[in-house]
C-alpha positions as CSV (number, residue, x, y, z in Angstrom):
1,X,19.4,1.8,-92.1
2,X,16.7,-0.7,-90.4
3,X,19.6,-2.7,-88.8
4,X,21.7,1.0,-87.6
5,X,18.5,2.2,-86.2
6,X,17.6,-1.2,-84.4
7,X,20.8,-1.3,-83.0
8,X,20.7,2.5,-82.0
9,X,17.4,2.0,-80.6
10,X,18.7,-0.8,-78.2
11,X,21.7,0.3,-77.2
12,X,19.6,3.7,-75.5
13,X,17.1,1.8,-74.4
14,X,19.8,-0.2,-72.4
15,X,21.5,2.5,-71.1
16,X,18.3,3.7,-70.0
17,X,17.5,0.6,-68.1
18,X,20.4,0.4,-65.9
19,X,20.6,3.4,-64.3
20,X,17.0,2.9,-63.5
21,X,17.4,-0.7,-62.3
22,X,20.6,0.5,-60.1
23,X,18.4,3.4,-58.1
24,X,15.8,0.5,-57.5
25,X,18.2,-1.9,-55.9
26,X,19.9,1.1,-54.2
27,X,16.4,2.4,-52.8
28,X,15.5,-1.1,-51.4
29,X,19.0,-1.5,-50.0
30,X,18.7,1.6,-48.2
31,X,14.6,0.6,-46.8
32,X,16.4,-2.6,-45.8
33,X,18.7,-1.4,-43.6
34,X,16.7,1.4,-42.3
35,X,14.5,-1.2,-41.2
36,X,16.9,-3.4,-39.6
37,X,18.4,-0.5,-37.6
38,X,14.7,0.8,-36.0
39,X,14.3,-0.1,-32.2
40,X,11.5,-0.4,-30.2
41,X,10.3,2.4,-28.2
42,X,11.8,2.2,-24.5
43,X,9.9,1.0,-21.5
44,X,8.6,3.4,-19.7
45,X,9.9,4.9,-16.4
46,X,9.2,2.3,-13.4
47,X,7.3,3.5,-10.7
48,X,8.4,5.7,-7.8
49,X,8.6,3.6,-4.5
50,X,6.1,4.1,-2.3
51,X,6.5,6.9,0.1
52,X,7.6,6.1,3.7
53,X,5.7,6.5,6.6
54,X,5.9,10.0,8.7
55,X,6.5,10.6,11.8
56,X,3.0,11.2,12.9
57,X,1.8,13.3,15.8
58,X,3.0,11.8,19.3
59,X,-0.1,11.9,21.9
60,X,0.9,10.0,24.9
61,X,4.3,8.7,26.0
62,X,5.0,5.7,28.8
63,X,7.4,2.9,30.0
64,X,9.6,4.4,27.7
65,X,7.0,3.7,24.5
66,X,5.2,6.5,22.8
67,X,2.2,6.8,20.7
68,X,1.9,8.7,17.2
69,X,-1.4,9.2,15.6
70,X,-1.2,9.2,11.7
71,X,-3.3,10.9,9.5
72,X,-2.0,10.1,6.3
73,X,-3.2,11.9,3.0
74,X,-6.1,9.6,1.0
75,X,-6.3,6.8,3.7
76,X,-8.0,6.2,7.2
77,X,-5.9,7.5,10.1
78,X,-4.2,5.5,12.6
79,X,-2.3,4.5,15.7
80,X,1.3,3.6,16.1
81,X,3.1,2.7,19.1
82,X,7.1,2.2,19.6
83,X,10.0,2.2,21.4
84,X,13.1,3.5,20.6
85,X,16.0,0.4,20.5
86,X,19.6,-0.1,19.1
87,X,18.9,-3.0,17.7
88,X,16.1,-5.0,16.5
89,X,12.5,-2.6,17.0
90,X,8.9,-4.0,18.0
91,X,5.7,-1.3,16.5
92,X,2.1,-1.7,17.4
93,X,-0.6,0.1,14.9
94,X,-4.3,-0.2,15.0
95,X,-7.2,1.7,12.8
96,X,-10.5,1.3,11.9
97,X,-9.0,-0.1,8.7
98,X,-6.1,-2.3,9.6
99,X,-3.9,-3.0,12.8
100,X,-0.3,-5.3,12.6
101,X,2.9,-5.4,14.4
102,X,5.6,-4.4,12.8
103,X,9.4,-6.0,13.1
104,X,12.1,-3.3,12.1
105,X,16.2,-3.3,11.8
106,X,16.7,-7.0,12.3
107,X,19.9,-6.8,10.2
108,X,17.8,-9.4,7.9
109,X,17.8,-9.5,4.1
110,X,13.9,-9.0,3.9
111,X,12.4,-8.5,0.5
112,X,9.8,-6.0,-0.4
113,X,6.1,-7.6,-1.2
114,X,7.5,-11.5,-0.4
115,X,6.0,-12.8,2.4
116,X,7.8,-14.4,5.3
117,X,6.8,-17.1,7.8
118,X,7.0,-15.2,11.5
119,X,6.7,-17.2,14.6
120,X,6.8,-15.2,18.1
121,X,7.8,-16.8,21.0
122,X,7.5,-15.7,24.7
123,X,9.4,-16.2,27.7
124,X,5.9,-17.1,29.3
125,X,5.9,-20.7,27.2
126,X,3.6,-19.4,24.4
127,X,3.6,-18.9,20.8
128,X,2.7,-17.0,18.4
129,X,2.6,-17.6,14.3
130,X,2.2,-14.7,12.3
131,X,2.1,-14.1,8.0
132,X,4.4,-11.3,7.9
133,X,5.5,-9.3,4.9
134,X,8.5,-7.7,3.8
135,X,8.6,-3.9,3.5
136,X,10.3,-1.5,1.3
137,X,12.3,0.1,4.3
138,X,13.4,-3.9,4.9
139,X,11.2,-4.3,7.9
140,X,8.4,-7.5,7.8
141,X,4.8,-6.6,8.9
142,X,2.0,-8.9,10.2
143,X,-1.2,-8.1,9.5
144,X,-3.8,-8.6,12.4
145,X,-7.6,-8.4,12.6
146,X,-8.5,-5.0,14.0
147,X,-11.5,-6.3,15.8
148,X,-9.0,-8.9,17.9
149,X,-6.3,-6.5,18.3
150,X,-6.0,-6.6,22.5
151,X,-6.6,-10.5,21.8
152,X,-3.8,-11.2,19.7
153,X,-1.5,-9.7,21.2
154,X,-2.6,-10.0,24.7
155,X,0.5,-12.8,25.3
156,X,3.4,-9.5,24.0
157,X,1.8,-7.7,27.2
158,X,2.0,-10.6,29.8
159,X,5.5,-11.6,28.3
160,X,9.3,-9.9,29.5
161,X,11.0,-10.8,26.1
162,X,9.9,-12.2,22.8
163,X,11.8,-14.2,20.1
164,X,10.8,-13.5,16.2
165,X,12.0,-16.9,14.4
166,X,11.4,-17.3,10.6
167,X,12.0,-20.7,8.8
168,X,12.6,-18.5,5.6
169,X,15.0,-16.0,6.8
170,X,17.2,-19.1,8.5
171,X,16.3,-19.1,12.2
172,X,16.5,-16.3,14.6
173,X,15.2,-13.4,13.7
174,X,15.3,-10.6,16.7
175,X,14.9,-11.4,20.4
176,X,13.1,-8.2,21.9
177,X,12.5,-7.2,25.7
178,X,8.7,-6.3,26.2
179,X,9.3,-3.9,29.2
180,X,6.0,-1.3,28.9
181,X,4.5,-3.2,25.8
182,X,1.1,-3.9,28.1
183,X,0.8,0.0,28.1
184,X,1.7,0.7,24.5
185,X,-1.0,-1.4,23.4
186,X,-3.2,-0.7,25.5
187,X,-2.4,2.8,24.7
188,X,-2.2,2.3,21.2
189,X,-6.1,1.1,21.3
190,X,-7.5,3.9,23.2
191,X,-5.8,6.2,20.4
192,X,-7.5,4.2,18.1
193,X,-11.0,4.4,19.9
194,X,-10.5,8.4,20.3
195,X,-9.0,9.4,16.6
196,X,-9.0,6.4,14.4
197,X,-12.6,4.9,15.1
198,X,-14.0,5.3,11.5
């Protein structure tokens, strides 16, 4: 009777065990794999591009430029002066904040936020060098001191045509008749002095 019930007794306790030890491996199999297959969260959404600049409200028109004052939402207002062009395009702006020239549809492959060496040369012998920037819109704008605006670009007014070079860009960049410019930024200063002081 001792060995029957021994063996009985082992036997259950055997069959027991398995079944038990088979939903173990089972459950860990199943963890595994769930953890295999989880993913990262994804990135998050990139950041609109910045919004372009409006039109702005044109004050005075001359020599075939006009000037725009700009009053843009959350920033200081102020000045722009162009001319319209089939080709390559020449802008003026100056604020109590920040004045530049801007150099627009050159046909270039300008990168947004990389800078760019700029060198202007005039049909009156002088030069010009410039840091420019590359825009989103594909354009490249030089940053000038506000205070020295008439000063720096005193030799665009004396000048009939300027060439834009750039080492980076491979040469030639835009060759641009100045016809008027001595008005536009002239122009473009007094706007500043009347809406864009402060």
């Amino acid at each position: 009777m001792g060995r029957l019930l021994f063996a009985g007794t082992g036997t259950r306790g055997s069959a027991f065990r398995r079944p038990a030890a088979r939903v173990l491996c089972l459950t860990a199999a199943l963890l595994t794999v769930a953890a295999c297959q989880t993913t990262a969260p994804p990135p998050p959404p990139a950041p609109p591009p910045p919004a372009e600049e409006g039109p702005g409200k044109p004050l005075r028109s001359g020599k075939g430029w006009t000037v725009y004052l700009h009053k843009p939402d959350g920033a200081k207002p102020y000045c722009r002066a162009d001319k319209p062009s089939r080709g390559a395009r020449l802008t003026f702006r100056t604020g109590a904040a920040e004045a530049s020239l801007t150099l627009s549809d050159t046909g270039k492959p300008v990168q947004a936020g990389q800078d760019y060496d700029l060198t202007a040369s005039f049909d009156t012998g002088a030069t010009l060098p410039f840091q420019a920037k590359g825009m989103p819109d594909g354009s490249l704008r030089a940053a000038i001191p506000p205070a020295q605006f008439l000063e720096e670009l005193d030799p665009f007014g004396r000048a009939r045509r300027v060439t834009f070079r750039s080492e980076a860009l491979g040469g030639t960049v835009a060759s641009i008749p100045l016809s008027g410019s001595s008005w536009a930024i002239n122009a473009s200063d007094e706007c500043r002095i009347l809406n864009a002081a402060s």
